[in-house]
Each structure stands twice: as structure tokens, then as C-alpha cells.
DRENDO-1510 file (C-alpha; in Angstrom, 1 decimal, always signed):
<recs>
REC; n; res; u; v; w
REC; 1; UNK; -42.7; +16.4; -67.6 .
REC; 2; UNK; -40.2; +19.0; -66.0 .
REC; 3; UNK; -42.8; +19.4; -63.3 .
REC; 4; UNK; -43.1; +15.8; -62.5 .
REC; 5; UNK; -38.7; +15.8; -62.2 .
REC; 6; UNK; -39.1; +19.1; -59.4 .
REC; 7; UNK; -42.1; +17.5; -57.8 .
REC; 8; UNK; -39.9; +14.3; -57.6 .
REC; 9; UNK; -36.3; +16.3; -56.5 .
REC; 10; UNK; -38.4; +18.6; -53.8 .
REC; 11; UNK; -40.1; +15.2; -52.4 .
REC; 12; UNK; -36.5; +13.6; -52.5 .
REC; 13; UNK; -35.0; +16.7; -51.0 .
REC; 14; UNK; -37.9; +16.7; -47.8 .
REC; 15; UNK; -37.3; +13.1; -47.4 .
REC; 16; UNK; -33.8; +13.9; -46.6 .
REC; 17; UNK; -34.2; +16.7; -44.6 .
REC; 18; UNK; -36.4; +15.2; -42.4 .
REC; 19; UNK; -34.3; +11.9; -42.1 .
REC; 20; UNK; -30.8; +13.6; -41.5 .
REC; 21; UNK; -31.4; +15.4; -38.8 .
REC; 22; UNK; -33.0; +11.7; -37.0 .
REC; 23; UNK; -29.6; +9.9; -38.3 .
REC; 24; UNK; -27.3; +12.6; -37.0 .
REC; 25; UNK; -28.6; +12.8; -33.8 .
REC; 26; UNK; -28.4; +9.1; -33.0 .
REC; 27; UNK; -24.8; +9.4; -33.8 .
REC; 28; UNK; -24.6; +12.3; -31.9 .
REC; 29; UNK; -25.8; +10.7; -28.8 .
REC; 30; UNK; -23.6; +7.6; -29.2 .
REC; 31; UNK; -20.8; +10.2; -29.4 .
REC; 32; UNK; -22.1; +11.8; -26.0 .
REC; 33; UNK; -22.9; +8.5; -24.7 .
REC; 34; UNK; -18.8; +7.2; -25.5 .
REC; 35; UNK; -17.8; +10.7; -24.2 .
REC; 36; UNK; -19.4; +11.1; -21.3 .
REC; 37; UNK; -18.6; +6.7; -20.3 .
REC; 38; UNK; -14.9; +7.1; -21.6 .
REC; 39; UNK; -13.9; +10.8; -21.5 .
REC; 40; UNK; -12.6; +10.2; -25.1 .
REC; 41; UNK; -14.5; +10.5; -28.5 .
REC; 42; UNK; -14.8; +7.2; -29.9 .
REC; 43; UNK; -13.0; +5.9; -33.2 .
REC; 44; UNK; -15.3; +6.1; -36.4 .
REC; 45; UNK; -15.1; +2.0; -36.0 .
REC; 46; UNK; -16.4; +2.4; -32.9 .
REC; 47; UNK; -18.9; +4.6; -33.3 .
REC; 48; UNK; -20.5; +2.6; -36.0 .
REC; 49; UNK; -21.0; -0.1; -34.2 .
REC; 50; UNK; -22.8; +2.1; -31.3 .
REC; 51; UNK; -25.1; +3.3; -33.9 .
REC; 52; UNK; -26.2; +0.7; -35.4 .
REC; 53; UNK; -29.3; -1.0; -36.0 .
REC; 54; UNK; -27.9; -4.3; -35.5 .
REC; 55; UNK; -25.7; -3.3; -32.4 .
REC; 56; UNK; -27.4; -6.4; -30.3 .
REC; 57; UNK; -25.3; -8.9; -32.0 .
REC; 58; UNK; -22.2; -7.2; -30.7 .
REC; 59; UNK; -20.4; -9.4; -28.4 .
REC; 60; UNK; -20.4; -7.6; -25.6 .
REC; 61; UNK; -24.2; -6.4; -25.8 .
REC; 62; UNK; -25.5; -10.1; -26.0 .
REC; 63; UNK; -23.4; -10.8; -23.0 .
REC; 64; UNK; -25.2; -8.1; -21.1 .
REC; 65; UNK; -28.7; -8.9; -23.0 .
REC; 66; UNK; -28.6; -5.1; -23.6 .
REC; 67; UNK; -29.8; -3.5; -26.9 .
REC; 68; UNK; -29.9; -0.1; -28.8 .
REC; 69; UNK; -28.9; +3.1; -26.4 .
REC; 70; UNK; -28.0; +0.8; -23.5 .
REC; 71; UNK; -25.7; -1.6; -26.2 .
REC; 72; UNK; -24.1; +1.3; -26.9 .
REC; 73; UNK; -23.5; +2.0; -23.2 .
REC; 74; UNK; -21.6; -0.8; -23.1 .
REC; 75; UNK; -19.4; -1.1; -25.6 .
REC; 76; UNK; -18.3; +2.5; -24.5 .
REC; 77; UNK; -17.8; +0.8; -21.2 .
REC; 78; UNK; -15.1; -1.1; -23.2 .
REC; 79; UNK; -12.7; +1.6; -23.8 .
REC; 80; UNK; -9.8; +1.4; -21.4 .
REC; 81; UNK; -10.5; +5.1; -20.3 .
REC; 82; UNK; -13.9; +4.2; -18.4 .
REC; 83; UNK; -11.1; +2.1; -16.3 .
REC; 84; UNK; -8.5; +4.4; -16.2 .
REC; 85; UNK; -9.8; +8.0; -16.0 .
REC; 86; UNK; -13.4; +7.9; -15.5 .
REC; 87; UNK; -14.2; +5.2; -12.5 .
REC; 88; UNK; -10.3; +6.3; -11.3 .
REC; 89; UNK; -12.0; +9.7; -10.8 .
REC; 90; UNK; -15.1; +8.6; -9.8 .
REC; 91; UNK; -13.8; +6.4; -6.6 .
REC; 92; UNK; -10.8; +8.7; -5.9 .
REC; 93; UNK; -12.8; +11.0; -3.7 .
REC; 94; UNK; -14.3; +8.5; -1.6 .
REC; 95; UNK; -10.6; +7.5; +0.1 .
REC; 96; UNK; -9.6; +11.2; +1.5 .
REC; 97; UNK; -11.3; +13.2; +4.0 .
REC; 98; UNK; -11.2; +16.3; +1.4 .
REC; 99; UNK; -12.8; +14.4; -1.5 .
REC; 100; UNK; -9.8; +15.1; -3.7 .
REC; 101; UNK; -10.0; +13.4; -6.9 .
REC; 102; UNK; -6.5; +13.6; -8.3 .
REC; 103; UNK; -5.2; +11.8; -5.2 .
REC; 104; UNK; -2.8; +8.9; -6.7 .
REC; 105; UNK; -4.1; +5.2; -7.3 .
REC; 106; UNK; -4.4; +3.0; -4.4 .
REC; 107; UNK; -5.7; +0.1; -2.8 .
REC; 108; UNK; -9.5; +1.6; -2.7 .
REC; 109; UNK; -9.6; +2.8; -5.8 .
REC; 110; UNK; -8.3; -0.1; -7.6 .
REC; 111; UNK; -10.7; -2.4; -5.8 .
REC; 112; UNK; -13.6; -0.5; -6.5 .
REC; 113; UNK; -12.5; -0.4; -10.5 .
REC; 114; UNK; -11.9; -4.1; -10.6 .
REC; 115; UNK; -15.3; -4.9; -8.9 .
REC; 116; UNK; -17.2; -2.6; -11.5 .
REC; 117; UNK; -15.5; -4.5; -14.3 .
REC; 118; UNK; -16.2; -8.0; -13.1 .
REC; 119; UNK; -19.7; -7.0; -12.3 .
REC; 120; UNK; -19.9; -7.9; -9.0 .
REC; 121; UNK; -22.5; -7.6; -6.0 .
REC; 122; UNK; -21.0; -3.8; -5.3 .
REC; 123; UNK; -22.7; -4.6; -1.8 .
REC; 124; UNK; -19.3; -6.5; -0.9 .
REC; 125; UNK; -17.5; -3.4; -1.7 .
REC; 126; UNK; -17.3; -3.1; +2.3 .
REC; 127; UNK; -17.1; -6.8; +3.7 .
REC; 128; UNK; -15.1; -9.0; +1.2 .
REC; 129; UNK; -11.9; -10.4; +2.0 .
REC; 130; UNK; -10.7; -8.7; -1.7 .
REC; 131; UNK; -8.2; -6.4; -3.0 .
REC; 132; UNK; -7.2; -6.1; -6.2 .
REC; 133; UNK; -4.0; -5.6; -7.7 .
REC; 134; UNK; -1.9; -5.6; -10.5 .
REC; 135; UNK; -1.5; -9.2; -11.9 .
REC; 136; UNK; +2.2; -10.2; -11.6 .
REC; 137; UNK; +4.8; -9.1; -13.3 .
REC; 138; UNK; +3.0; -5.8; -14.5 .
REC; 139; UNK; +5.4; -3.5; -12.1 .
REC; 140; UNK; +8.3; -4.2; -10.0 .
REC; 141; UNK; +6.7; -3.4; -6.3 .
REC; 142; UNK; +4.7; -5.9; -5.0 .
REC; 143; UNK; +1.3; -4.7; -3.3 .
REC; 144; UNK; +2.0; -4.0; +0.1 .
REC; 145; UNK; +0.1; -3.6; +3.6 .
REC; 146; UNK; +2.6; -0.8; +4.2 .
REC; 147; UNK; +3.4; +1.5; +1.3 .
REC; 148; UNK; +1.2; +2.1; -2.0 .
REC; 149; UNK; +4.1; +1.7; -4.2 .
REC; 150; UNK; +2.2; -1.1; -6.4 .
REC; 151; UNK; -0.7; +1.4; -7.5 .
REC; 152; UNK; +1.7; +4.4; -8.0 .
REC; 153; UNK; +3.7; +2.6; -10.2 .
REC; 154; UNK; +0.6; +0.9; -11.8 .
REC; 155; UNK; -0.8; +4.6; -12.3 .
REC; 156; UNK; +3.2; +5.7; -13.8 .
REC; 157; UNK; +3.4; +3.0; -16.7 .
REC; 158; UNK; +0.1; +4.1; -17.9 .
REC; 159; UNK; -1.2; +0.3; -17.4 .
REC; 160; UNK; -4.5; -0.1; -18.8 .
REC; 161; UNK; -6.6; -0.8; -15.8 .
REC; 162; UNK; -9.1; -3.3; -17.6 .
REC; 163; UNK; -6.6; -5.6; -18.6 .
REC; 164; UNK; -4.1; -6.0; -15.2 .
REC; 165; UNK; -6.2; -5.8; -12.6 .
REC; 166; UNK; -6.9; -8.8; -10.9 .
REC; 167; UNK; -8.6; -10.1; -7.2 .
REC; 168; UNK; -6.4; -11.0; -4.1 .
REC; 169; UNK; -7.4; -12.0; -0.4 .
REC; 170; UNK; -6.9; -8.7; +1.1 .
REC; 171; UNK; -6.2; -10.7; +4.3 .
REC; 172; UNK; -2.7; -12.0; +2.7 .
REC; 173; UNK; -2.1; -8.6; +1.5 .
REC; 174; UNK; -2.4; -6.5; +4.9 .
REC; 175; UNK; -2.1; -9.2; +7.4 .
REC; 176; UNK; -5.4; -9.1; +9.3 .
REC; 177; UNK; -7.2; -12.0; +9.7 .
REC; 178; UNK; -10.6; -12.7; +7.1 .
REC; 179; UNK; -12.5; -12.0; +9.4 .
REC; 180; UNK; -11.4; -8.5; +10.2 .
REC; 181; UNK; -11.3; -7.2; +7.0 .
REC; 182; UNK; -14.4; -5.6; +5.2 .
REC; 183; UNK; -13.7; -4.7; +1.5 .
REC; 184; UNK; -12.7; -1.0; +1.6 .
REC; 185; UNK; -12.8; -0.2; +4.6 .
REC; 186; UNK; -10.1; -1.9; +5.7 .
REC; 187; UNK; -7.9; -0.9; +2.9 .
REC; 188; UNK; -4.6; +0.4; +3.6 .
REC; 189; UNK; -6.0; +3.9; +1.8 .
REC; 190; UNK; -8.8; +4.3; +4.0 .
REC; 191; UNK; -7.3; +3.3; +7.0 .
REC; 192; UNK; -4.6; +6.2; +6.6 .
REC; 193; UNK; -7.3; +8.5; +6.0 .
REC; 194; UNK; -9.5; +7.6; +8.7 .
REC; 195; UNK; -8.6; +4.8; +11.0 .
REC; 196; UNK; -5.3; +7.6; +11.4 .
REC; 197; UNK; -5.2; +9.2; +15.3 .
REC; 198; UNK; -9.0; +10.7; +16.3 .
REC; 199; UNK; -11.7; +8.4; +17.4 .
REC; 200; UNK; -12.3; +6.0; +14.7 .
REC; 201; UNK; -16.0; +7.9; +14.2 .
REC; 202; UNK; -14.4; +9.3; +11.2 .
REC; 203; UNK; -14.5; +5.8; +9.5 .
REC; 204; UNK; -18.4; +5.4; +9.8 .
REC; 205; UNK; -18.7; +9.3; +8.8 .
REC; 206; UNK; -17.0; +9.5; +5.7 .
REC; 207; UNK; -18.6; +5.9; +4.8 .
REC; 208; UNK; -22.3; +7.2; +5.3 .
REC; 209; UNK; -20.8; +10.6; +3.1 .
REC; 210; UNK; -19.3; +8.3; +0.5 .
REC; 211; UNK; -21.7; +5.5; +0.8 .
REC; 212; UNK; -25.0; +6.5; +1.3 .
REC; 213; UNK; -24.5; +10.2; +0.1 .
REC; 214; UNK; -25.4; +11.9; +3.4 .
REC; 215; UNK; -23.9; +13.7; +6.2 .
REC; 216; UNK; -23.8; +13.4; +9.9 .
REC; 217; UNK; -26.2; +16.6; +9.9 .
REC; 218; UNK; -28.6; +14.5; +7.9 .
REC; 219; UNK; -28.8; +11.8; +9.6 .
REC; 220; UNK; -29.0; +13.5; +13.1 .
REC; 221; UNK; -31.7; +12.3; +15.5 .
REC; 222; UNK; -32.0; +13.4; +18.7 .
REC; 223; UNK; -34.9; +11.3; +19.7 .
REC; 224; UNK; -32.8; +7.8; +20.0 .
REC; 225; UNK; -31.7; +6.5; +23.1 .
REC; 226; UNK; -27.9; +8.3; +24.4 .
REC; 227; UNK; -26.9; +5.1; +26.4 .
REC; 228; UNK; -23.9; +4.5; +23.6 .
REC; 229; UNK; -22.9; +7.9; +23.7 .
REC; 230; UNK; -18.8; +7.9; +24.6 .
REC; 231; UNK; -17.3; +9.5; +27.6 .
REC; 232; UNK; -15.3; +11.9; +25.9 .
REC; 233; UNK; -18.6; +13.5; +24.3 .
REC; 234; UNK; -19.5; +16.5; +27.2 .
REC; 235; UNK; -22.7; +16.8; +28.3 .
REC; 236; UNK; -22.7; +20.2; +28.8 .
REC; 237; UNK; -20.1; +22.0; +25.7 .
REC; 238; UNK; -19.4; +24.8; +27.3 .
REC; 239; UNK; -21.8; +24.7; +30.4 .
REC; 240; UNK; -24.8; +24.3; +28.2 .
REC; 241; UNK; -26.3; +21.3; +28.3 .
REC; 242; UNK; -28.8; +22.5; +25.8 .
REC; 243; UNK; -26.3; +22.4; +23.3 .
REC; 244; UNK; -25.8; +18.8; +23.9 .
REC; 245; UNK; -29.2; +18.1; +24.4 .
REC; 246; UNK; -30.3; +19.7; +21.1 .
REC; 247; UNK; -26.8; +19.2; +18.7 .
REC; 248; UNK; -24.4; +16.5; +19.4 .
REC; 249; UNK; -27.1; +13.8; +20.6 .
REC; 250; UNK; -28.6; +14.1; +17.1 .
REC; 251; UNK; -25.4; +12.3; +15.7 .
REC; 252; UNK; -23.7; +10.3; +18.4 .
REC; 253; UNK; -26.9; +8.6; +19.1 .
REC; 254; UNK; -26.2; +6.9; +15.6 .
REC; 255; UNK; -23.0; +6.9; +15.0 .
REC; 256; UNK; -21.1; +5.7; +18.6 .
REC; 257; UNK; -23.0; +2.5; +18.3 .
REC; 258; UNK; -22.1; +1.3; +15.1 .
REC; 259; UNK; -18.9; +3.0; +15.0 .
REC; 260; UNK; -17.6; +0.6; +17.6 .
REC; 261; UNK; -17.5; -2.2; +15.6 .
REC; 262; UNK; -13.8; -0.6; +14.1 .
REC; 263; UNK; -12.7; -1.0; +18.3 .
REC; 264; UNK; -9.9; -2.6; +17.3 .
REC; 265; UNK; -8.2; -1.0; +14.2 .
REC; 266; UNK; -5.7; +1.8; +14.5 .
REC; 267; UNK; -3.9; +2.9; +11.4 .
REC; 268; UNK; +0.2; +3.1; +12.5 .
REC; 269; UNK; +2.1; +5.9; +11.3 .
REC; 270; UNK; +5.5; +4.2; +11.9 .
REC; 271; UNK; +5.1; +1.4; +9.9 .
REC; 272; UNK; +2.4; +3.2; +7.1 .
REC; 273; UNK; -0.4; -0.1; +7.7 .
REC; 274; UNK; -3.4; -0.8; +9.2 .
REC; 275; UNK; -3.2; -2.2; +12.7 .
REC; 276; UNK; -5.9; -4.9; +14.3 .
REC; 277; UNK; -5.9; -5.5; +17.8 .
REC; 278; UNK; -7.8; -8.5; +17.9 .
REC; 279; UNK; -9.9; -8.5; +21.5 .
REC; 280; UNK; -7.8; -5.2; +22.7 .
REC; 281; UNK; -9.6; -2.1; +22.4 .
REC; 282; UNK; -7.7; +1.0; +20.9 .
REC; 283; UNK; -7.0; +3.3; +23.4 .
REC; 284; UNK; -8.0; +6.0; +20.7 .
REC; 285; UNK; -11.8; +4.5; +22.1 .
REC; 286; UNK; -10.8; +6.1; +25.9 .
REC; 287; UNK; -9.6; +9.5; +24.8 .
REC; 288; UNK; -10.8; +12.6; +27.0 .
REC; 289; UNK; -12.7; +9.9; +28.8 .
REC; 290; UNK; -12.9; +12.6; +31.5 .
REC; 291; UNK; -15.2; +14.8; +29.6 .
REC; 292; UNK; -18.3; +12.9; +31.0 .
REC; 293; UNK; -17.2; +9.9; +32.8 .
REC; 294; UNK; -20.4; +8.1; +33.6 .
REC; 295; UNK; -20.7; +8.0; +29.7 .
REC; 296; UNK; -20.0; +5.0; +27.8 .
REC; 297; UNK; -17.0; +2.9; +28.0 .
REC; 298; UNK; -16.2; +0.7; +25.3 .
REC; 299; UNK; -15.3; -3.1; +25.9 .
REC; 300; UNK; -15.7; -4.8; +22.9 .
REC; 301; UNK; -16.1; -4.5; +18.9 .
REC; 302; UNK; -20.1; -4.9; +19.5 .
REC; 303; UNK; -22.2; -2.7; +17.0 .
REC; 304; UNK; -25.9; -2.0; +17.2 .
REC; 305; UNK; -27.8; -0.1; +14.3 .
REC; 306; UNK; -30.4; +2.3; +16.3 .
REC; 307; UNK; -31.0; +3.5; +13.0 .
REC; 308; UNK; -33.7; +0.6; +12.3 .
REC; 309; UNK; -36.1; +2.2; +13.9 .
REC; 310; UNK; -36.2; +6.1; +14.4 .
REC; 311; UNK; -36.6; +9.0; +11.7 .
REC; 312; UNK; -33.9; +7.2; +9.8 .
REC; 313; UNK; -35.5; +3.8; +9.1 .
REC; 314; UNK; -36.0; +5.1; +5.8 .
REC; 315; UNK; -32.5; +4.0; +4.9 .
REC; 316; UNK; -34.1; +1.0; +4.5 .
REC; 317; UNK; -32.0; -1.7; +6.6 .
REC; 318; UNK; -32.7; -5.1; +5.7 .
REC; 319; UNK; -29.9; -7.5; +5.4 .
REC; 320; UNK; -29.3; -10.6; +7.6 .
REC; 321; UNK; -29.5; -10.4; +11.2 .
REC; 322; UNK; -31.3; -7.8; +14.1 .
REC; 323; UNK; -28.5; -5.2; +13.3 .
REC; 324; UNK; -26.5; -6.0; +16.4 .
REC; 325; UNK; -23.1; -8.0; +16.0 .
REC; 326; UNK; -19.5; -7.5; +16.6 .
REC; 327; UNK; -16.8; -6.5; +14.0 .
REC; 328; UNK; -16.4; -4.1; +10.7 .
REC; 329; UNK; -17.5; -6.8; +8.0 .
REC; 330; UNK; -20.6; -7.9; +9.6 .
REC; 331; UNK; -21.2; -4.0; +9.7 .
REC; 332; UNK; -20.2; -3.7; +5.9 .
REC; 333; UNK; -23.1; -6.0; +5.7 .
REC; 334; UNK; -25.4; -3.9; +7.0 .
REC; 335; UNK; -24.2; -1.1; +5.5 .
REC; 336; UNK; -24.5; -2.6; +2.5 .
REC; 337; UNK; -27.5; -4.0; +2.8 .
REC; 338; UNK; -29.8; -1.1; +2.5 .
REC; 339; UNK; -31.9; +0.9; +0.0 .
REC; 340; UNK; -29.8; +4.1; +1.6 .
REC; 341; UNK; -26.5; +2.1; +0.0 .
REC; 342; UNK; -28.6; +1.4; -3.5 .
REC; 343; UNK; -29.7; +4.7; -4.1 .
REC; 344; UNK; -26.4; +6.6; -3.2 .
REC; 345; UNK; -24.7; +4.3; -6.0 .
REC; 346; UNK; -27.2; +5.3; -8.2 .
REC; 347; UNK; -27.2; +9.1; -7.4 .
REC; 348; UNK; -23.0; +9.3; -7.7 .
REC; 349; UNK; -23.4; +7.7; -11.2 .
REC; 350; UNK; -26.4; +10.4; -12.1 .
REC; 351; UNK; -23.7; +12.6; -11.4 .
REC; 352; UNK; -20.8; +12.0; -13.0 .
REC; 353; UNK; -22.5; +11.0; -16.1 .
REC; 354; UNK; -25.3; +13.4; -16.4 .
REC; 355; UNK; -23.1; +16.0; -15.1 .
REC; 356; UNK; -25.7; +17.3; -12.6 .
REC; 357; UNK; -28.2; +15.6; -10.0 .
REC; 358; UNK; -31.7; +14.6; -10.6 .
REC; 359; UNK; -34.0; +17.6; -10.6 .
REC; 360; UNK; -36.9; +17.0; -13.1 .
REC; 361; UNK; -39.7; +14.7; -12.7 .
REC; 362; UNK; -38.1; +12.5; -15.5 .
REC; 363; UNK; -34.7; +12.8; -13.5 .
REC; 364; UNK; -36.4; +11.3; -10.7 .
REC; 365; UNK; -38.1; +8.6; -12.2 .
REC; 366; UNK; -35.1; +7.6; -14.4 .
REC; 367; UNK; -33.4; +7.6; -11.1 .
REC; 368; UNK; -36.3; +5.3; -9.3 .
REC; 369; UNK; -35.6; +2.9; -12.2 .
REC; 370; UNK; -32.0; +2.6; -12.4 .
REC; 371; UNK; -32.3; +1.8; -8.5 .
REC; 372; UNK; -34.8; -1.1; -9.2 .
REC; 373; UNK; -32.9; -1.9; -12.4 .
REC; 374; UNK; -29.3; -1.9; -10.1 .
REC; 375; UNK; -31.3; -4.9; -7.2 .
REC; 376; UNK; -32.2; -6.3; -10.2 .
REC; 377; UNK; -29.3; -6.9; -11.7 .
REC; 378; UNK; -27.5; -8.0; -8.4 .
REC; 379; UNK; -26.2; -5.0; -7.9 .
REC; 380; UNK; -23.9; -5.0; -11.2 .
REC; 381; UNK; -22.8; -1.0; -11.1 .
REC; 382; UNK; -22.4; -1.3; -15.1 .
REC; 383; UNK; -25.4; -1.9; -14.9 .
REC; 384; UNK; -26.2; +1.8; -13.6 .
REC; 385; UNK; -23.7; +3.5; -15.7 .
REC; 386; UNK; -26.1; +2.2; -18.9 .
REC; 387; UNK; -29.2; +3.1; -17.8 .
REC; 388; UNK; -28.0; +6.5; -16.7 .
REC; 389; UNK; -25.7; +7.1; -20.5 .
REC; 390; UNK; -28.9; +6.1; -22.3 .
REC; 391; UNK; -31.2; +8.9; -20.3 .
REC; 392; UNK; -29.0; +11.5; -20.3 .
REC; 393; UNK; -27.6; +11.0; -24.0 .
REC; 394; UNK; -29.9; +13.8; -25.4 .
REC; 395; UNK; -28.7; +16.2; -22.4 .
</recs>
């Protein structure tokens, strides 16, 4: 009889042993999942709900169709700190040329927050006639073309991000027609940081950096035709035309072409806006024009993607049209419109939520899979964020 009672309390004892350790790590990972989404630990309430068998019936998971790990992903998504700290920090970088993420809220920023939280096409992130703002009444300053007042004050009363922000035509915001404007990049942030004096090549730079996670140096192809190369570019740096030749070709081949299409915007110092000479090309466009003056001159807003063909078709171009047209929103389009645009999405997400980038063979195809999962979806970028939380919650 007293033998049958230990057998019975040392069986009862393995059973939980071996079923703790399984219970404890799912609520570990929903903790992970909640910190990692949020940057805060989630209430017990909360937590529950993440870890729960049953977590499909919550509201927000049947809404999304998403179940267990990924369920959980989104009701982390909930917390007003995914708004406020973690996407603030995640977008932040991309509207300064020295990727500074504690750079006050502004017009980007917020845009880019309120177009992850209505889950929409991300690929109009840089063509739509959309900004978004603070709904009325939520600060005194009213957004403005010229100052960034709104955000700052937005970003001051600790507003919860989720809840105010709302969509405006960005054209009755700033001024420029709707058909000049082109999501982002014709923001009143990244207009001051790089529509400001130089050439305007900064724009297209800093979009392919931010955009499709690579560098001018990356992207450099010397074998593409020169014929849109500028006049202020020398042909022979420093009496070498080798240099030339072998260097700068690489990446003005690409860029000058389709950095034309911003032939018309200036950001003005004096008055803190974007400017848009409509038809009137910048004179920013003729600078050191000099250098090489049989180069090219530019007349118009005309783009042309040489990067269709080339070492860099592998960016994978395939929105409307032959990737010639004039004007920044058609070339948001094609920007946009690419696997390059997809993938870089995906890869800045791996990042800041698996706290490193894909090395592993499992990194890589969880990676492949969020990118098919992210078209899939129609290019929701909540979507992303749940994929990549669920693969990396045992990290």
C-alpha cells in the first residue's frame, strides 16, 4: 500500500516536472514577444490572454485571422508603446542623414506610425497624397508646412499615438499640388534633411539606404550607359579619368536618372517648407555645371530607371509602366514597387525585433517567408512584425 502512494506521488511529481517547464516557457515567450513588440512587460491580464489556448477568439486575433504565437503578436501590437516608442524609434532614423533615432516626432514619422496601424499598402508610404496628424483638438498648433510644432507638442503631452492620429491630404497641409507630393518624401521632415541646399541626389540616396536597405556602393554599376550623368560630375577627379571611369560612374549611372524626377523641389530655409517649382528647374540641378560641360543638363522632372536591366535588376522592378515618367510620386511608385522595397521592410523589422539580422539558415527562410507572407497580405507591415515576434520569441 505505502508503495503504491510513492509510486503514485513520484509519477505525479514527473508529470509536473515535465509539464512546467512547457507552460512556463510559453509564458515566457509571450512575455518576450510583448517586450520585444511594446518595449514594456505586459500586465498579468494581458499576458493571459497571450498565452492562452483559446487566444483566437480574442477580438483583435479574429480580425487579423491570426492564432496562437502570431495572436499573441497582435494583441502586443495593441499596447500604446508599439505606437509610441517602438515604431517612433523604428522610423526616426529614416528622416536624418545621421540615422539618429531620438530625433523629435515629425511629419515622417507620424505618417509612417499611422500607416502601420491602419494596415495599409506600406507601398504608398512614398506616393500618397497622406499625412497624418494629430486629430483636432489634441494640441494647440495646427500641422504646418513650415514648422513641426504639431508633432513636438504631440510628442510633449505624452499623446498616445494609437488613438490621435489620423490621415490628412498632405497637399492641403504643405501646399504642393497632389500631384507633386509622394507620401514621405515630400514631407516637410525629409525635405529639410534632404531636399536642403546640395543636388537633390541626397533624396534618392537616403531613400535606397532607408528604403531598400542599401547603399550607393551597393548599388554601383559601372557598366550602364553615362548619358544622364550631370555636368557638375568631372570626368577626370583630379586629372584621372580612371577614377571616374572606374568610381563615380558606378553610382551616377543610377542615381542622376531617377533622381531628376525631385527637379523641382527645393527645401527653403527662410520660410522652414518645402518648395515646388512646378515646370522650373532648381537651379541646385546646374551647380558647378562647369565641371564637365558637355555632360548632362537637366530640362525637365523626367526619370528613367536604368536599373531594370543591368547587375541590379535583381531589385526586382515591376510596377506599372516602362520605368520612365516625370515627377517624385510616379517614382515612389516605382520605388515601391519592387522586391528590393519588400525585402528591406522585412529585414528593418528582423532587426529591431530579433535584435540582430538574419544569419542562420532558419533566419533566412523565416525571412523568405515573412516577404511572401508581407505581398500576401497587401503589404500590411503588422503583418511582418507577427511573423517575425513569433520566430524570434524563443531567441
Amino acid at each position: 500500500m505505502w508503495t503504491a502512494h510513492i509510486r503514485y506521488a513520484l509519477l505525479a511529481l514527473l508529470v509536473a516536472v515535465i509539464a512546467t517547464p512547457a507552460a512556463a516557457q510559453t509564458r515566457e515567450q509571450a512575455r518576450r514577444i510583448h517586450d520585444r513588440l511594446a518595449g514594456v512587460p505586459p500586465t498579468a491580464t494581458v499576458l493571459q490572454s497571450m498565452t492562452d489556448a483559446t487566444t483566437a477568439s480574442h477580438e483583435v486575433c479574429a480580425d487579423n485571422g491570426a492564432t496562437g504565437p502570431e495572436c499573441a503578436a497582435y494583441i502586443a501590437m495593441e499596447n500604446p508603446g508599439f505606437y509610441n516608442v517602438t515604431l517612433k524609434t523604428f522610423a526616426a532614423p529614416w528622416t536624418n542623414r545621421d540615422f539618429n533615432a531620438f530625433v523629435p516626432l515629425n511629419d515622417y514619422t507620424a505618417t509612417v506610425i499611422g500607416m502601420i496601424r491602419d494596415d495599409a499598402d506600406f507601398r504608398n508610404l512614398l506616393s500618397e497624397d497622406i499625412q497624418y496628424v494629430g486629430r483636432d483638438g489634441t494640441v494647440t498648433a495646427a500641422p504646418s508646412g513650415s514648422n513641426n510644432a504639431h508633432y513636438e507638442q504631440l510628442e510633449a503631452g505624452n499623446h498616445n499615438l494609437k488613438d490621435v492620429l489620423e490621415p490628412r491630404l498632405q497637399s492641403g497641409i504643405n501646399g504642393l499640388p497632389t500631384t507633386a507630393t509622394a507620401g514621405v518624401i515630400t514631407s516637410r521632415a525629409a525635405a529639410e534633411a534632404f531636399f536642403v541646399a546640395g543636388t537633390n541626389r541626397a533624396m534618392f540616396r537616403f531613400t535606397m539606404v532607408n528604403h531598400f536597405c542599401e547603399d550607393m556602393e551597393q548599388l554601383h554599376d559601372p557598366r550602364l550607359s553615362p548619358d544622364r550623368i550631370r555636368q557638375d560630375v568631372s570626368r577626370s577627379p583630379g586629372g584621372d579619368s580612371r577614377l571616374f571611369l572606374n568610381n563615380c560612374v558606378g553610382c551616377h549611372t543610377g542615381m542622376d536618372p531617377m533622381a531628376q524626377a525631385f527637379a523641382y523641389y527645393n527645401y527653403n530655409v527662410d520660410t522652414g517648407s518645402i518648395e515646388y517649382t512646378d515646370g522650373i528647374v532648381q537651379p541646385k540641378y546646374f551647380n558647378n555645371d562647369l565641371n564637365f560641360p558637355p555632360g548632362f543638363r537637366t530640362p525637365d522632372d523626367n526619370w528613367t530607371n536604368y536599373w531594370r536591366t543591368g547587375q541590379n535588376r535583381y531589385l526586382g522592378f515591376y510596377g506599372p509602366g516602362i520605368g520612365d515618367d516625370f515627377g517624385a510620386k510616379s517614382l515612389g511608385v516605382e520605388l515601391s514597387h519592387s522586391d528590393g522595397f519588400a525585402q528591406c521592410q522585412v529585414r528593418k523589422v528582423f532587426k529591431a525585433v530579433c535584435l540582430r539580422e538574419p544569419e542562420t539558415v532558419d533566419d533566412h527562410q523565416a525571412f523568405d517567408q515573412a516577404v511572401t507572407n508581407f505581398a500576401a497580405s497587401g503589404y500590411r507591415m503588422k503583418k511582418v512584425f507577427a511573423d517575425t515576434a513569433e520566430y524570434c520569441m524563443g531567441d
